[in-house]
ZAVO-459969 format. One line per 5 residues: number of its first residue (from 1); their letters; for each residue x, y, z of N, C-alpha, C, O. Coordinates in nm, 4 decimals. Atoms other than C-alpha are relative to their C-alpha. Layout:
N
NUM = a = X/Y/Z/X/Y/Z/X/Y/Z/X/Y/Z; ... $
This chain:
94
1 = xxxxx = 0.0962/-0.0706/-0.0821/9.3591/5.6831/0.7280/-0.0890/0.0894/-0.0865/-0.2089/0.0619/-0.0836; 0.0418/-0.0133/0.0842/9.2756/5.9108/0.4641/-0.1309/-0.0735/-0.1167/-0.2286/-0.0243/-0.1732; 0.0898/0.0689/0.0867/9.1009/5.6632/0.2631/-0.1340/-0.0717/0.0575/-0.2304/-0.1159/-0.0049; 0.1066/0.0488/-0.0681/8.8936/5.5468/0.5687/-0.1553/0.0988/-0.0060/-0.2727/0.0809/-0.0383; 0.1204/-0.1086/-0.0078/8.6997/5.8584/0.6206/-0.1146/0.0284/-0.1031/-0.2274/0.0649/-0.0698 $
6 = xxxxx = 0.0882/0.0023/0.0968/8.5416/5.8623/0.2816/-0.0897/-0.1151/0.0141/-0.2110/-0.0953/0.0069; 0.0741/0.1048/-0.0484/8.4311/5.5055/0.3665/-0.0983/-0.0228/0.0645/-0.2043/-0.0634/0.0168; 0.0440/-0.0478/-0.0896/8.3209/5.5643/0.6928/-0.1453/0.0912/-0.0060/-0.2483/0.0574/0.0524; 0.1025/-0.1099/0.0340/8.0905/5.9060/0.5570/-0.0916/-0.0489/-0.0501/-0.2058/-0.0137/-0.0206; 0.1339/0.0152/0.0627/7.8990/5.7173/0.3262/-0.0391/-0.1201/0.0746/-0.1587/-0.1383/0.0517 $
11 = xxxxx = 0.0230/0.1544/-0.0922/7.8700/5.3774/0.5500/-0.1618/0.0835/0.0758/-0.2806/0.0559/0.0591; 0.0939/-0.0572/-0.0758/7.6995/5.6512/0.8058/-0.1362/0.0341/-0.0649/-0.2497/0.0026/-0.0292; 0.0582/-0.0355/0.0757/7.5538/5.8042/0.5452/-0.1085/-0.0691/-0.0294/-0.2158/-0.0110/-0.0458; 0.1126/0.1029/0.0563/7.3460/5.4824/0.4472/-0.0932/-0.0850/0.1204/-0.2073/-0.1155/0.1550; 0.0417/0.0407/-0.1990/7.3160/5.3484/0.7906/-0.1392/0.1142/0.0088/-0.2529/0.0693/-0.0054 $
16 = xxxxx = 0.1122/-0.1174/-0.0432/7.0854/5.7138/0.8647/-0.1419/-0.0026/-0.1055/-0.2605/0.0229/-0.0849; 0.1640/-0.0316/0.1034/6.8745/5.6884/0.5060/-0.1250/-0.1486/0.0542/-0.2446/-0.1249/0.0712; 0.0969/0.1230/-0.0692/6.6934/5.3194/0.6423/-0.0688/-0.0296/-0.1207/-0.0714/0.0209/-0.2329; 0.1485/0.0469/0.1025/6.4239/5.1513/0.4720/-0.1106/0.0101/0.0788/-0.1472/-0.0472/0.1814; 0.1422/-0.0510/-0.1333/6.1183/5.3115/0.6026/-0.1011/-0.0868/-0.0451/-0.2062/-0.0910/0.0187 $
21 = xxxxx = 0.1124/0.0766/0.0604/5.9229/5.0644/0.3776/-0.0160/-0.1313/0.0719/-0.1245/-0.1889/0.0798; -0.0626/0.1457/-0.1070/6.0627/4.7498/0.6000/-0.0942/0.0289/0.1311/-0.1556/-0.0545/0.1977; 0.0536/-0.0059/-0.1506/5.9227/4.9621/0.9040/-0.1687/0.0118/0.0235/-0.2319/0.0105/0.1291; 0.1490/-0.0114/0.0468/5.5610/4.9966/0.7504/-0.0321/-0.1262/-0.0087/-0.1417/-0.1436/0.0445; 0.0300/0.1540/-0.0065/5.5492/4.6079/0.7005/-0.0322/-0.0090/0.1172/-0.1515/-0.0271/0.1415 $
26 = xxxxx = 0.0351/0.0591/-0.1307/5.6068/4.5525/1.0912/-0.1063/0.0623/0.0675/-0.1820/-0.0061/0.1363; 0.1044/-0.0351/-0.0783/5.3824/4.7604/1.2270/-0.1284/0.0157/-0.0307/-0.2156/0.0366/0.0536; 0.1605/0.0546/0.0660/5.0720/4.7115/0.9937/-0.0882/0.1529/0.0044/-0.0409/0.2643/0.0267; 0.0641/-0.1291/-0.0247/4.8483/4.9750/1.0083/-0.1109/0.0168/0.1214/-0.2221/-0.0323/0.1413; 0.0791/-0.0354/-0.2098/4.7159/5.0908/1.3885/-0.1364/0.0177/-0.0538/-0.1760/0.0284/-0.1699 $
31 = xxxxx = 0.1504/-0.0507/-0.0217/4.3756/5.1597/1.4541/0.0189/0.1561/0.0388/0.1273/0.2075/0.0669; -0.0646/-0.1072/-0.1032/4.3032/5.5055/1.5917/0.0165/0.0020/0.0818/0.1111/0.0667/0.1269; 0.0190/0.0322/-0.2019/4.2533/5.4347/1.9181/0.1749/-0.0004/0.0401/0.2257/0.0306/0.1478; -0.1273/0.0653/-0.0916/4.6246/5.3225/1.9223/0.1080/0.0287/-0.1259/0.1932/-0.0524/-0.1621; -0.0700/-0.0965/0.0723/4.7807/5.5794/1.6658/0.0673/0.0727/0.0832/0.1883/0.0604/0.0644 $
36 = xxxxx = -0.1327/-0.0306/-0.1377/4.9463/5.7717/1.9927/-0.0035/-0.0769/0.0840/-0.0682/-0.1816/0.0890; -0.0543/0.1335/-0.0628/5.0912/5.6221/2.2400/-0.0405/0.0156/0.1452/-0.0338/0.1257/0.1998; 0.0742/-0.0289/-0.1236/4.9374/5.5657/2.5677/0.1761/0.0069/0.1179/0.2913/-0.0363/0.1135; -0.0456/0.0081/-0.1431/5.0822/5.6378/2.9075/0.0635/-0.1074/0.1094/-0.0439/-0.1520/0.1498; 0.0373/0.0862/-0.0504/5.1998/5.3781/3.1365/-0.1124/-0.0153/0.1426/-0.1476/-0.1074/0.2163 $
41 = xxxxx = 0.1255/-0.0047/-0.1169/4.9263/5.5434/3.3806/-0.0827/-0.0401/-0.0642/-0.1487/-0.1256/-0.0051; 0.1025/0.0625/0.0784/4.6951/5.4706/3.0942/-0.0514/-0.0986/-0.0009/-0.1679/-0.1382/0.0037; -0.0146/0.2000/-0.0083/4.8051/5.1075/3.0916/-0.0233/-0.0469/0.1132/-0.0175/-0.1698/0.1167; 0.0254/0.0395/-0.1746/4.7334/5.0686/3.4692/-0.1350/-0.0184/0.0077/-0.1907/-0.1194/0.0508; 0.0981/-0.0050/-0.0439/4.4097/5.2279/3.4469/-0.1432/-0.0308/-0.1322/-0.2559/0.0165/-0.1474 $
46 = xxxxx = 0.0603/0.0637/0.1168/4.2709/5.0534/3.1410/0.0742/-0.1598/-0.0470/0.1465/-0.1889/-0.1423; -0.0587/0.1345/0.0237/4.3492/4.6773/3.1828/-0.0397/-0.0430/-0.1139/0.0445/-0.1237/-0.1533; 0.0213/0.0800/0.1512/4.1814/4.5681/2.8231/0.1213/0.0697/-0.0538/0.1875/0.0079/-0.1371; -0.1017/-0.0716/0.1644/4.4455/4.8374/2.6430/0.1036/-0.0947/0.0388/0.1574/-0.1757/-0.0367; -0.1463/0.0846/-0.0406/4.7193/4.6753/2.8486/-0.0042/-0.1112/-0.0578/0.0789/-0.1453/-0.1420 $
51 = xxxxx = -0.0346/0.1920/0.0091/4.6398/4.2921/2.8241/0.0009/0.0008/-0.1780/0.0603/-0.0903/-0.2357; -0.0226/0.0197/0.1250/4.6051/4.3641/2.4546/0.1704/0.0417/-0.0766/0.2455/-0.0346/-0.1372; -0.0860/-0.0327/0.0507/4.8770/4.5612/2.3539/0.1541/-0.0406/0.0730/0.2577/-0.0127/0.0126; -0.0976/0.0625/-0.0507/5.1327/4.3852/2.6220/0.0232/-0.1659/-0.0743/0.1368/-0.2133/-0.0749; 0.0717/0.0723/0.0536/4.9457/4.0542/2.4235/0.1272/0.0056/-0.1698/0.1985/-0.0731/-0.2319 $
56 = xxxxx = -0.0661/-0.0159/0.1748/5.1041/4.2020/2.0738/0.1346/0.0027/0.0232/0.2111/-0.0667/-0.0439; -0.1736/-0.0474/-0.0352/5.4523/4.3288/2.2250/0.0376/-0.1278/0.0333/0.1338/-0.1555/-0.0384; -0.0640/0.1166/-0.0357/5.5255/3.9870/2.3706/0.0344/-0.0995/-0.1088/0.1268/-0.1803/-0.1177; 0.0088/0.1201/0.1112/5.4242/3.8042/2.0501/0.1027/0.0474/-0.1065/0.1345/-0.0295/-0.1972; -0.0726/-0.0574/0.1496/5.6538/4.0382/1.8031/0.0830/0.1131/0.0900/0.0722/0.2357/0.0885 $
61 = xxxxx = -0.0758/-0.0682/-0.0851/5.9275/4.1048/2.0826/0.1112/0.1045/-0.1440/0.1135/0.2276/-0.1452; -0.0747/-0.0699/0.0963/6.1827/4.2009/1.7505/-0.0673/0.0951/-0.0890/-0.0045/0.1688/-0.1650; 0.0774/-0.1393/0.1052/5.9313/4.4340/1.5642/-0.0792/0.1277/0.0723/-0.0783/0.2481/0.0469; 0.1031/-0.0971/-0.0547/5.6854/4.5858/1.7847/0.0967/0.0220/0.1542/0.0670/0.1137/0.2308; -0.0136/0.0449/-0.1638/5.8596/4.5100/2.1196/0.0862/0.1807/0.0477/0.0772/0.2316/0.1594 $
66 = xxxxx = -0.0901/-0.1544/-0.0535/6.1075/4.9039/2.1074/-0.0794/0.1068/-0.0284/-0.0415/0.2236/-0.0373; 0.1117/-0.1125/0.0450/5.7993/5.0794/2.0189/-0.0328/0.0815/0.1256/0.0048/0.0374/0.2342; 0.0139/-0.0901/-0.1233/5.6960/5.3485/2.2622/-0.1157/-0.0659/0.0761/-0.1086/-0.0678/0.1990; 0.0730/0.0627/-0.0910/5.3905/5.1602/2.3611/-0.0051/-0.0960/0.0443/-0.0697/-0.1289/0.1439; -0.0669/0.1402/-0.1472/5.5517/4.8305/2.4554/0.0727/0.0193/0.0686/0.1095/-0.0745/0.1394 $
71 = xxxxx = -0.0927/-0.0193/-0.1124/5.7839/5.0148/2.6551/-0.0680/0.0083/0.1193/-0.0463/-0.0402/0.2303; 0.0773/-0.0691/-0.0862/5.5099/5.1975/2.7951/-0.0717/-0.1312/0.1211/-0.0619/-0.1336/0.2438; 0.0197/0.1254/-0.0395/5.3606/4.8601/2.8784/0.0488/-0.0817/0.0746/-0.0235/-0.1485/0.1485; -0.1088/0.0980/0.0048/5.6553/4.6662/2.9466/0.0005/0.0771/0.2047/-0.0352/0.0261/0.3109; 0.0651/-0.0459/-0.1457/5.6529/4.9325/3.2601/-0.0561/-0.0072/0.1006/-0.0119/-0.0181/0.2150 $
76 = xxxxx = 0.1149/0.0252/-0.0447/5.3119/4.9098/3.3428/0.0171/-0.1283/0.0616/0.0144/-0.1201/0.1844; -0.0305/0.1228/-0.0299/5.3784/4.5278/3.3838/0.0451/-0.0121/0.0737/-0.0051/-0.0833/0.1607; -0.0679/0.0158/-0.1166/5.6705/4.5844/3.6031/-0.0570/0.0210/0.1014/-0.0562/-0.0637/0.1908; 0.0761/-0.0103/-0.0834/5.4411/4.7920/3.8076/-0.1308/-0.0689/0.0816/-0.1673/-0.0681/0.1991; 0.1058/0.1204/-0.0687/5.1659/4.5574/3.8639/0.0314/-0.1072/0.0294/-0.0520/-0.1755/0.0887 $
81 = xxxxx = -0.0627/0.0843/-0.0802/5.3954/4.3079/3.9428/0.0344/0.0273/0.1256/-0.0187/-0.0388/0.2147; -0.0459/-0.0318/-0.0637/5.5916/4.4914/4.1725/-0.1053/0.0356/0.1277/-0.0882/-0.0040/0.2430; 0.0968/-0.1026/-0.1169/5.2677/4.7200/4.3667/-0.1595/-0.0861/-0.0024/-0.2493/-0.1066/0.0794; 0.1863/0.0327/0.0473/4.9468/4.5696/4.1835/-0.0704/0.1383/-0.0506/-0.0169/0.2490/-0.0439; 0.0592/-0.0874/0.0613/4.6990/4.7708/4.0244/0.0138/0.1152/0.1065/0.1172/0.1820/0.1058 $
86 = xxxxx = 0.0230/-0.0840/-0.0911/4.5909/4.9962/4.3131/0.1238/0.1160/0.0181/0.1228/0.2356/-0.0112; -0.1565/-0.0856/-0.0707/4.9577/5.1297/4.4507/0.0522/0.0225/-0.1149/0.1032/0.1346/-0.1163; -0.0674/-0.0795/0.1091/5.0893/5.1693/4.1165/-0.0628/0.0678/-0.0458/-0.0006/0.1612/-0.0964; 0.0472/-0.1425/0.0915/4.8249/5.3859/3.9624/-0.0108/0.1292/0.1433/-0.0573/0.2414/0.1233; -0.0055/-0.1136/-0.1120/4.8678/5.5864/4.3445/0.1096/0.0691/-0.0380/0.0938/0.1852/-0.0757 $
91 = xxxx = -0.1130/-0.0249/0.0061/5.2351/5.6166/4.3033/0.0249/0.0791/-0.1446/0.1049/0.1715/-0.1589; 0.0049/-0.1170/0.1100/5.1976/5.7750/3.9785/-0.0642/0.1344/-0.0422/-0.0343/0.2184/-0.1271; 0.1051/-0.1144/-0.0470/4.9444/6.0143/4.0600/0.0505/0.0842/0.0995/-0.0259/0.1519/0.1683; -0.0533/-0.0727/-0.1552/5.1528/6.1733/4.3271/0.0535/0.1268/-0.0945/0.1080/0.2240/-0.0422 $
């Protein structure tokens, strides 16, 4: 047991440092426009940002797809499935 814990510490240890250079490959370098991360009211009420950036998230589900703005998206989507444009950008506005 003893001998695990040292194991264990640096396992974590290496696990937490990452390769941040791996994570600069996948995501390329943004534009500004799409340097923060939109809203999924954003994405409702700006169908080009959506169809594009739902467009990228679908195509590079393992790189881009846990990013905050394909979630944001991923959302949005549900919602305009679920309500359509109209009732989902109401229902969020409340």
């Amino acid at each position: 047991m003893r001998r695990l814990l040292p194991l264990f510490g640096s396992l974590l240890l290496l696990a937490a440092c990452g390769d941040k250079a791996g994570d600069k490959s996948s995501t390329q370098s943004p534009t500004p426009e799409l340097a923060r991360t939109r809203t999924v009211l954003e994405f409702l009420e700006d169908p080009k940002a959506f169809d594009e950036t739902w467009a990228k998230c679908r195509n590079d589900p393992g790189g881009l797809g846990k990013s905050s703005d394909c979630v944001n998206a991923g959302y949005a989507n549900e919602r305009l499935m679920m309500l359509g444009r109209e009732r989902a950008i109401k229902s969020l506005k409340r």
